[in-house]
RODO-2510 file (C-alpha; in nm, 4 decimals, decimal comma):
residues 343
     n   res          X          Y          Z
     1     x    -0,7977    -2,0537    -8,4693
     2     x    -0,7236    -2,3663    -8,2768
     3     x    -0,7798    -2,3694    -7,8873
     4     x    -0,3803    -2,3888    -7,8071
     5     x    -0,3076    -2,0822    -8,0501
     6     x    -0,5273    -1,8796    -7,8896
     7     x    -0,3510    -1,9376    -7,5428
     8     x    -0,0413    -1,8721    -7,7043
     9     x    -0,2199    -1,5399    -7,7746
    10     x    -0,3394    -1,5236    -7,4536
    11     x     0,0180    -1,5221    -7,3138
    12     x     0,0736    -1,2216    -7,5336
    13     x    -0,2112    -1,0396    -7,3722
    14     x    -0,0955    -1,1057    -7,0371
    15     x     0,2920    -0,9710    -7,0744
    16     x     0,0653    -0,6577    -7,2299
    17     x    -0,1428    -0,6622    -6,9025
    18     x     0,1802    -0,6345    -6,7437
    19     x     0,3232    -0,3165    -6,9015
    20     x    -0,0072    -0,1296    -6,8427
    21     x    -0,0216     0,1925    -6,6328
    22     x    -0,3053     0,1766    -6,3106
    23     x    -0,2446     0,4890    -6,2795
    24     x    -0,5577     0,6508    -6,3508
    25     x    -0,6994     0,3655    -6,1707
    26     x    -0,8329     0,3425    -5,8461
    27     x    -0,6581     0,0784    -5,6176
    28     x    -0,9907    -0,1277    -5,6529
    29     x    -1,0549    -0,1285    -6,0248
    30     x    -0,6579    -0,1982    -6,0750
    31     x    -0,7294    -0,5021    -5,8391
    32     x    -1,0506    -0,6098    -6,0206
    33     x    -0,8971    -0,5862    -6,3410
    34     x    -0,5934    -0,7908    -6,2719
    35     x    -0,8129    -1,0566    -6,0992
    36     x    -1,0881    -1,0835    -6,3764
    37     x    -0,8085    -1,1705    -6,6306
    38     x    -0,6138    -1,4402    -6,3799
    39     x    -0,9627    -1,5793    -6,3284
    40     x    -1,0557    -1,5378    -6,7134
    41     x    -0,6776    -1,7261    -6,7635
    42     x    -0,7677    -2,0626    -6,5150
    43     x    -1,1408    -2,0426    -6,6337
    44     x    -0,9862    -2,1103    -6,9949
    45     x    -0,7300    -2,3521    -6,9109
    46     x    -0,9595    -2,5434    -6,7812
    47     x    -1,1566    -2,6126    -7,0405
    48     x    -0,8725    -2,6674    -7,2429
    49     x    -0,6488    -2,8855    -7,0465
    50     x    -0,9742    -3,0523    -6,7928
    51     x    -0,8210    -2,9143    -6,4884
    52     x    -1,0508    -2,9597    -6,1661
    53     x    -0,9978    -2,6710    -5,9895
    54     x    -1,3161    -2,4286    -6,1609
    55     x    -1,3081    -2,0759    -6,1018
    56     x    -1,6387    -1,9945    -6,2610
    57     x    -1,7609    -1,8288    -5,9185
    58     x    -1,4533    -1,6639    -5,7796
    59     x    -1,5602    -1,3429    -5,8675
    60     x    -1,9102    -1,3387    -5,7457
    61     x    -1,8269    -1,1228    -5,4057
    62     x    -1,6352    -0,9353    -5,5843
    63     x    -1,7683    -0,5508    -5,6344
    64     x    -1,7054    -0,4124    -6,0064
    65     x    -1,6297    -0,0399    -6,0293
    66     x    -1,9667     0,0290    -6,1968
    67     x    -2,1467    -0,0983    -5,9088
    68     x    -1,9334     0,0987    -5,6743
    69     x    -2,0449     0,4139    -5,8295
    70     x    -2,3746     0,3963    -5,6803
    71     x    -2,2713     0,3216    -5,3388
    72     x    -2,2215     0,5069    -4,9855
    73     x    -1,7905     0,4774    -4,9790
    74     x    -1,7180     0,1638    -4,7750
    75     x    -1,4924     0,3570    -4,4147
    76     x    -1,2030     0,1772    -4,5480
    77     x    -1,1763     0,3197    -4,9166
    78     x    -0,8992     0,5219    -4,9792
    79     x    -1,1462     0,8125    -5,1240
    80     x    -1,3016     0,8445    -4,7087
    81     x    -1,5950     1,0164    -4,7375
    82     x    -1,5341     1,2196    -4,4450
    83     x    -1,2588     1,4130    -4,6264
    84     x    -1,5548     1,5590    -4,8723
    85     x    -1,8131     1,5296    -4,5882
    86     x    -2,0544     1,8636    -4,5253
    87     x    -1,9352     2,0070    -4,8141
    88     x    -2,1755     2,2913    -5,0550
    89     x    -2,1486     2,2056    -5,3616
    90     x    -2,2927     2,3931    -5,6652
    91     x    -2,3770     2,2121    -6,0081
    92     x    -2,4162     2,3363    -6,3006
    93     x    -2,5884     2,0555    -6,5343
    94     x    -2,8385     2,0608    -6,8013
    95     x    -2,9684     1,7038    -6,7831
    96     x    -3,2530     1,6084    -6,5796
    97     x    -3,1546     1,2876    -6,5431
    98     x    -2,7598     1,3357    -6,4635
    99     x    -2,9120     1,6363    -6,2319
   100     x    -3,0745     1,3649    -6,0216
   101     x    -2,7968     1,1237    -6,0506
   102     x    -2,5260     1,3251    -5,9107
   103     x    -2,7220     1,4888    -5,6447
   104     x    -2,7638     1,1660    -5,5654
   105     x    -2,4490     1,0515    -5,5380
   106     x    -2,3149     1,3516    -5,3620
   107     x    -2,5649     1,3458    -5,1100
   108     x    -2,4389     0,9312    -5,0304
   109     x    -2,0877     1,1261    -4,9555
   110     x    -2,2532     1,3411    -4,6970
   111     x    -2,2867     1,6818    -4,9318
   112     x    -2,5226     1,9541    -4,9437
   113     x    -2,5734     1,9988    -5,3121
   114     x    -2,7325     2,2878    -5,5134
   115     x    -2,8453     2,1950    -5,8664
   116     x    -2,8858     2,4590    -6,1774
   117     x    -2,8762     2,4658    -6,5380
   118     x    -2,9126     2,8531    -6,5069
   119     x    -2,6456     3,0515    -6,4944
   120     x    -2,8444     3,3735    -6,3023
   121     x    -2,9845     3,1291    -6,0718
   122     x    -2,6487     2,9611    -6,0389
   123     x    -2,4751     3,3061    -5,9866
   124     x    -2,7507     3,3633    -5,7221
   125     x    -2,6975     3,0948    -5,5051
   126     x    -2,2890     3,1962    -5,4790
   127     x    -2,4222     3,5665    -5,3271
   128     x    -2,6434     3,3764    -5,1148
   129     x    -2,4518     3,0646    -5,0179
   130     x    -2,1662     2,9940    -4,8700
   131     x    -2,0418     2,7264    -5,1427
   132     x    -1,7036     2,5339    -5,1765
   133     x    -1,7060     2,4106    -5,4782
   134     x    -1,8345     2,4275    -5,8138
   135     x    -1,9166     2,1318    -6,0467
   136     x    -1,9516     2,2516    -6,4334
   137     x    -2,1228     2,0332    -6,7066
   138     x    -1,9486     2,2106    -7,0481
   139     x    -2,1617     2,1464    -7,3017
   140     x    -2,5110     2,3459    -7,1734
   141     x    -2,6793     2,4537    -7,4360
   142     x    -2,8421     2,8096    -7,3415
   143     x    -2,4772     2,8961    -7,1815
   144     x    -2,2235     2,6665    -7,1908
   145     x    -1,9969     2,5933    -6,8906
   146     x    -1,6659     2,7768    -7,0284
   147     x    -1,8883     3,1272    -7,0119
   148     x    -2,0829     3,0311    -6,6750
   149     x    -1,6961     3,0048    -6,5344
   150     x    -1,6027     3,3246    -6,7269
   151     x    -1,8757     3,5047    -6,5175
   152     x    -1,7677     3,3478    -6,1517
   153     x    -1,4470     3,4577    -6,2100
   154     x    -1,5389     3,7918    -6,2821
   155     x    -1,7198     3,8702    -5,9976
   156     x    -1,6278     4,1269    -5,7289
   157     x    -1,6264     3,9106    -5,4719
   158     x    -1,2774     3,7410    -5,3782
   159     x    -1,4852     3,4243    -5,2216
   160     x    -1,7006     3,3837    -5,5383
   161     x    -1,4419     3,4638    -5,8284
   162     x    -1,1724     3,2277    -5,6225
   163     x    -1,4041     2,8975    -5,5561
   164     x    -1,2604     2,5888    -5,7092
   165     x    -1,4303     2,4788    -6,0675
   166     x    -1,4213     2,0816    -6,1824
   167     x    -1,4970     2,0788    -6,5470
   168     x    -1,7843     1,7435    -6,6069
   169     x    -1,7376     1,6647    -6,9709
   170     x    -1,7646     1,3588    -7,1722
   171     x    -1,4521     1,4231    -7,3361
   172     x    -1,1934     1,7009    -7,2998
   173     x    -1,0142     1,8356    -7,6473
   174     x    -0,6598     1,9837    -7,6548
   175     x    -0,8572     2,3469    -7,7378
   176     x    -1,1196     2,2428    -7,4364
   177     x    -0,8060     2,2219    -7,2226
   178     x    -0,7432     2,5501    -7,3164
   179     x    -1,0274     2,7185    -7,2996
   180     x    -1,0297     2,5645    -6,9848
   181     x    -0,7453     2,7441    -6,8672
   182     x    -0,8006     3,0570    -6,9955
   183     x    -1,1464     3,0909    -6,8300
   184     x    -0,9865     2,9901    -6,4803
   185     x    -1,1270     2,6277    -6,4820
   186     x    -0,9209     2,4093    -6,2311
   187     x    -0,9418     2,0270    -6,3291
   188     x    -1,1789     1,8400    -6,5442
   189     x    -1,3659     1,4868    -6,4650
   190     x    -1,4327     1,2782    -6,7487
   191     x    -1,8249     1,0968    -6,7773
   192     x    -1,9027     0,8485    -6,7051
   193     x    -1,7064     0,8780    -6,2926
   194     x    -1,7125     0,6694    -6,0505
   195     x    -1,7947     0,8320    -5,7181
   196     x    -1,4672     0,7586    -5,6190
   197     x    -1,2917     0,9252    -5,8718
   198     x    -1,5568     1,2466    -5,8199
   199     x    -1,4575     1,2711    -5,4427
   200     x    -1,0810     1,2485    -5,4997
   201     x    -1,1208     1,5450    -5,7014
   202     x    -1,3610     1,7423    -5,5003
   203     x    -1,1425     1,6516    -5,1769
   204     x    -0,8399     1,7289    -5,3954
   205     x    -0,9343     2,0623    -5,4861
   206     x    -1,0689     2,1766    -5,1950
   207     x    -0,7095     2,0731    -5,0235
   208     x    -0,5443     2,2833    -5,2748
   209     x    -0,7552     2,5793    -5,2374
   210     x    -0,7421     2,5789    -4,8478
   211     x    -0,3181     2,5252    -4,8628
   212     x    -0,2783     2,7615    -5,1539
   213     x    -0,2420     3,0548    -4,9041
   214     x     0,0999     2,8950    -4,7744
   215     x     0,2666     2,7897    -5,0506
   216     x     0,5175     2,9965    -5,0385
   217     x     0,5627     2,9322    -4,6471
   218     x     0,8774     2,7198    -4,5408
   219     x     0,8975     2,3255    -4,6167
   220     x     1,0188     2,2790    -4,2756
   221     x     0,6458     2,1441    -4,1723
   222     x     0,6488     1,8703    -4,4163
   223     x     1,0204     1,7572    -4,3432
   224     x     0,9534     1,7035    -3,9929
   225     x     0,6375     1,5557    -4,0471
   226     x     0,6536     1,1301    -4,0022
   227     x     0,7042     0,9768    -4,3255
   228     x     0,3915     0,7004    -4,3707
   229     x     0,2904     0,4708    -4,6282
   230     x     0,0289     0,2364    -4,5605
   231     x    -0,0695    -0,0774    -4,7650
   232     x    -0,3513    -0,1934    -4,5468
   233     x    -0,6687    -0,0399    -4,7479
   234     x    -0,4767    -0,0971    -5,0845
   235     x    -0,4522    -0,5190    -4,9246
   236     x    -0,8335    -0,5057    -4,8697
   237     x    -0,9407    -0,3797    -5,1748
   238     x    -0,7380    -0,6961    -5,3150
   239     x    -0,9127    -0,8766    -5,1130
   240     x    -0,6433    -0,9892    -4,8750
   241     x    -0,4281    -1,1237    -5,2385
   242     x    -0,0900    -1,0624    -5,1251
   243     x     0,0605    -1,1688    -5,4607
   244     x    -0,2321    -0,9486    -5,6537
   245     x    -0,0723    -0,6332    -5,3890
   246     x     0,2940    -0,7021    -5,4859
   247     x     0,2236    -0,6892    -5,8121
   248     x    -0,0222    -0,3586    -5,8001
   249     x     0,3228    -0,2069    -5,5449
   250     x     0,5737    -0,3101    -5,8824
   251     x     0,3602    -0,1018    -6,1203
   252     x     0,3624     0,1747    -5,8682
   253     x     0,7526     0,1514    -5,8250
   254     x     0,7594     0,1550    -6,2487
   255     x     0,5335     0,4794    -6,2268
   256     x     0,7279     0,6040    -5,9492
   257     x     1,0614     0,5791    -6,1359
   258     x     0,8921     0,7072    -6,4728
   259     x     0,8085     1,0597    -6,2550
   260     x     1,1637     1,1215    -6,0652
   261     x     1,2775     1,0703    -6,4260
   262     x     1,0221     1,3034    -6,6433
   263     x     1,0682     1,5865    -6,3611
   264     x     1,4058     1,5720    -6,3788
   265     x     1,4006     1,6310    -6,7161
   266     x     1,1401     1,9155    -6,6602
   267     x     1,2923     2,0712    -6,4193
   268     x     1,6372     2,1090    -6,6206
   269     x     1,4757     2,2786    -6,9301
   270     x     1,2134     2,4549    -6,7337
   271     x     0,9350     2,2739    -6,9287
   272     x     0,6674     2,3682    -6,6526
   273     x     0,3956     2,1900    -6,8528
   274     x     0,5450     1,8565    -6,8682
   275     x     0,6465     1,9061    -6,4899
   276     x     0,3003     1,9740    -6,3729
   277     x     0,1421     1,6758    -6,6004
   278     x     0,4352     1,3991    -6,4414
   279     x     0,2958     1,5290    -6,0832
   280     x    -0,0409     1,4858    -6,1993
   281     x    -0,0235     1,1417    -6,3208
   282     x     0,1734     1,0418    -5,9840
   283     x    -0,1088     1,1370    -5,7646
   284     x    -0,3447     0,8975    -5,7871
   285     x    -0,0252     0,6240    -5,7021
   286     x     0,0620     0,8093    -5,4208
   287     x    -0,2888     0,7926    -5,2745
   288     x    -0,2802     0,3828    -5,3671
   289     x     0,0022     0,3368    -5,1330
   290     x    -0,0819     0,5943    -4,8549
   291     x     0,1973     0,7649    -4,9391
   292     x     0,0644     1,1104    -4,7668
   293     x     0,4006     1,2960    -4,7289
   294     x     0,5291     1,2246    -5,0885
   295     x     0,1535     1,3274    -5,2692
   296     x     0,1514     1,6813    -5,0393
   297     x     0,5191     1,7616    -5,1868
   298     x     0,3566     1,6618    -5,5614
   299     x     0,0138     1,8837    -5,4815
   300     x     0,2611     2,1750    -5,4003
   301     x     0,4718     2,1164    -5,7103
   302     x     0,2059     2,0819    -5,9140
   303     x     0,0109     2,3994    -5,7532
   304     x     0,3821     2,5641    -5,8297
   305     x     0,3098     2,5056    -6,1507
   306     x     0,0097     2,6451    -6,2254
   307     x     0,0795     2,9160    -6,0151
   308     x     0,3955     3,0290    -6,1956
   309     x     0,6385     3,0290    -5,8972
   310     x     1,0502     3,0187    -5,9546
   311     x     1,1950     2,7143    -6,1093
   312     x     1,4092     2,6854    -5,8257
   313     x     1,1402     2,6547    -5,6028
   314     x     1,0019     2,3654    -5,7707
   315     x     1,3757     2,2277    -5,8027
   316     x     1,3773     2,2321    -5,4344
   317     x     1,0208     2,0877    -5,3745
   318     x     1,1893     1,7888    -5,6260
   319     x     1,4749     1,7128    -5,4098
   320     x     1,2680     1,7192    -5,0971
   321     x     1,0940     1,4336    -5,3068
   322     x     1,4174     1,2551    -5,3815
   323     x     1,4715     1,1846    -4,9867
   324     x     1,1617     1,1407    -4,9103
   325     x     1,0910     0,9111    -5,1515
   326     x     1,4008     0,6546    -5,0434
   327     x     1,2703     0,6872    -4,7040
   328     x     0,9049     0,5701    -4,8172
   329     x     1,0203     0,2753    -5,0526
   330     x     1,1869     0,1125    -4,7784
   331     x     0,8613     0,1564    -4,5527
   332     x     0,6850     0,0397    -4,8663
   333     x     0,9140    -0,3125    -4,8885
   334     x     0,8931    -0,3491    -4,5052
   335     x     0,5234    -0,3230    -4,5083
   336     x     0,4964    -0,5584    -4,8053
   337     x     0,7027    -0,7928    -4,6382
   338     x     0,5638    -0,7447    -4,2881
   339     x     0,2066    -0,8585    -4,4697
   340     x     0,3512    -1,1670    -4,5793
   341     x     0,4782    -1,2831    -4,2953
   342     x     0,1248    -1,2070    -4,1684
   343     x    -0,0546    -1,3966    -4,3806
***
């Protein structure tokens, strides 16, 4: 393949780039990965055309996502580690080695972390510890983490059997998903995380559990509350690239438009399922954006979800959306444009 035909390839790639959902990204690998391939782009036109403007450097202060993982949470990170901060964490994890490395981790975000591959000992330390949260690795060999879970949520106690479980697996089957369910597992985090994404669920979860109480209590709170967005953190993580933020705000529009859509649809043939997993892809957008209104209206719809509640409920909690959401996309192309002006 000649030089030329491959950038005509190249081209291809990049409308591809285009069409691709962020949306299990965080705001900083989205931003990394749309920079690497503009640099990647230049680097090879280049060489191909002898343009003098090299970019063979440009991405040598910039932090990858793997290197993030091992890193205290910079203040202005979306995931702030004072959401998860003084936490007690239990973990349940066979490996000596991923023991170490996400006590490790966990500890960086300001956590008080209890470590077991035993499910007694484990048990144990849930009479005699006031713990938040429980981490599960799946695949243990001596008990695996669907029966560990089994047993928490058997137990006489209201704060034990009730605690918040995050599956840690290094892949997640249909009949996992399940399983997961049926033994009262609440989410699942793929291996290898980034701490990022591991704090966004802990702080997640621990949000839901703390508002599940009031679910049913009126909306009233979160119509009066100030609609905010806020591009500012998303802006820094792209390194002050205004053009590199428009474009990461159009994919979040796309998504945005995909999920008023889907839950429509949902919501008119009761397909609960397919309702809770639109809510759960929006999330992570919502976060990008700062968008803190609009996420706790798709937390409570997807918590409506799992928790059964009337269809009409959740029809209502989608409406709410509908407003709110107008209100926030014109905060969201006032910001944008504020920035620009800025710059």
């Amino acid at each position: 393949m000649n030089t030329k035909d491959l950038l005509s390839k190249l081209s291809v790639l990049e409308a591809l780039l285009h069409d691709f959902s962020y949306e299990e990204l965080s705001g900083q690998e989205a931003a990394f990965l749309k920079k690497s391939f503009d640099n990647f782009k230049k680097d090879l036109e280049t060489m191909v055309y002898g343009q003098k403007e090299p970019t063979a450097n440009k991405l040598e202060n910039t932090i990858e996502p793997q290197e993030s993982s091992n890193k205290i949470l910079k203040p202005e990170n979306k995931y702030k580690t004072s959401v998860i901060q003084g936490l007690r964490i239990l973990v349940f994890e066979d490996n000596s080695l991923s023991q170490r490395l996400i006590e490790l981790q966990l500890e960086q975000l300001g956590c008080k972390v209890f470590v077991t591959d035993n499910a007694a000992i484990g048990l144990q330390i849930l009479e005699d510890k006031f713990i938040d949260i429980v981490l599960m690795d799946l695949r243990m060999p001596l008990m695996s983490g669907f029966e560990v879970s089994e047993l928490i949520r058997q137990s006489k106690d209201e704060r034990i059997s009730n605690i918040p479980i995050i599956a840690l697996s290094a892949d997640i089957s249909l009949l996992d998903k399940e399983k997961c369910d049926h033994v009262g597992i609440n989410d699942f985090v793929l291996k290898p995380y980034s701490v990022e994404e591991l704090s966004f669920k802990i702080a997640e979860r621990t949000d839901r559990n703390q508002d599940r109480s009031s679910f049913e209590t009126s909306r009233k709170t979160l119509s009066d509350t100030i609609q905010k967005v806020d591009l500012t953190p998303l802006l820094k993580e792209c390194e002050g690239d205004i053009g590199l933020l428009k474009d990461l705000v159009g994919l979040f529009k796309q998504n945005s438009s995909e999920f008023i859509e889907v839950a429509k649809t949902a919501i008119l043939s009761e397909d609960i399922e397919k309702l809770k997993f639109a809510a759960h892809k929006i999330k992570n957008g919502l976060a990008m954006v700062g968008a803190k209104k609009l996420r706790a209206l798709v937390i409570r719809i997807y918590d409506g979800c799992e928790s059964k509640v009337d269809i009409k409920e959740l029809k209502a909690l989608y409406n709410q959306y509908l407003k709110d959401y107008q209100i926030a996309d014109k905060e969201i192309d006032g910001q944008l444009d504020l920035l620009k002006r800025k710059q």
